[in-house]
C-alpha positions in Angstrom: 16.3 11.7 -19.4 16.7 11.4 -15.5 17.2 14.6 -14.9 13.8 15.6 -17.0 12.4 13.4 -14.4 13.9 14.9 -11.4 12.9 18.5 -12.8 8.9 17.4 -12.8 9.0 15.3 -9.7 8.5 17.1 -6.3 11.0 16.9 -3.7 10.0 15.4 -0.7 13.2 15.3 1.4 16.9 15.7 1.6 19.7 13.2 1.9 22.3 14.7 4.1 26.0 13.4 2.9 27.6 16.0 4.5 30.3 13.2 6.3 30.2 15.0 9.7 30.3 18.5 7.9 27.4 20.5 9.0 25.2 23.9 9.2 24.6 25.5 12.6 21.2 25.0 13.7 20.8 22.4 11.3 20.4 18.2 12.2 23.5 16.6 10.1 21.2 14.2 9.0 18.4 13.2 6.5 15.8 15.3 6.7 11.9 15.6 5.9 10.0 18.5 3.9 8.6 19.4 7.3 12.3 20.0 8.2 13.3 21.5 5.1 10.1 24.4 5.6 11.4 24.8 9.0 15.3 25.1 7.9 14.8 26.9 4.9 16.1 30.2 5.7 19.9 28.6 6.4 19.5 26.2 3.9 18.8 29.1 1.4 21.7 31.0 2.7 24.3 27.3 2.2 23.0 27.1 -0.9 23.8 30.9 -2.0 27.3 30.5 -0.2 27.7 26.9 -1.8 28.0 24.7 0.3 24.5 23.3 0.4 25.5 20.7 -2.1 28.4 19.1 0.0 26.2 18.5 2.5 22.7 17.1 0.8 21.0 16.3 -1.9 17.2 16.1 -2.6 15.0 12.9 -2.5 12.3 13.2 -5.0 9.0 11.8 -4.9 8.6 7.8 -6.2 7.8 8.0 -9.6 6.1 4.9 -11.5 7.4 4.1 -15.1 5.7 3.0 -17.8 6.9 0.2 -19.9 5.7 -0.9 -23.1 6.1 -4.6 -22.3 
């Protein structure tokens, strides 16, 4: 069921876990969706060449559950 939730919730930022690993002309750190606008051509291009996954991983929006008790 998490990942229905991750699949409807927006993301709003990535977690960088790249270990020291990095993209050129990228910060090798966490970075905002203002950031990932203004990097989105390279990131596009990691992701097609695979390495976009070694090196973040999205933050979604906070999401408030509902509980029936």
């Amino acid at each position: 069921m998490a990942k229905r939730a991750e699949e409807k919730a927006q993301v709003v930022g990535l977690r960088y876990i790249g270990e020291g690993a990095y993209l050129p002309h990228v910060p090798a750190r966490d970075l905002t969706a203002a950031e990932m606008e203004q990097y989105q051509v390279l990131l596009d291009e990691a992701r097609a060449a695979g390495t976009f996954e070694r090196l973040y991983q999205p933050v979604y929006e906070a999401q408030s559950e509902v509980s029936d008790g």
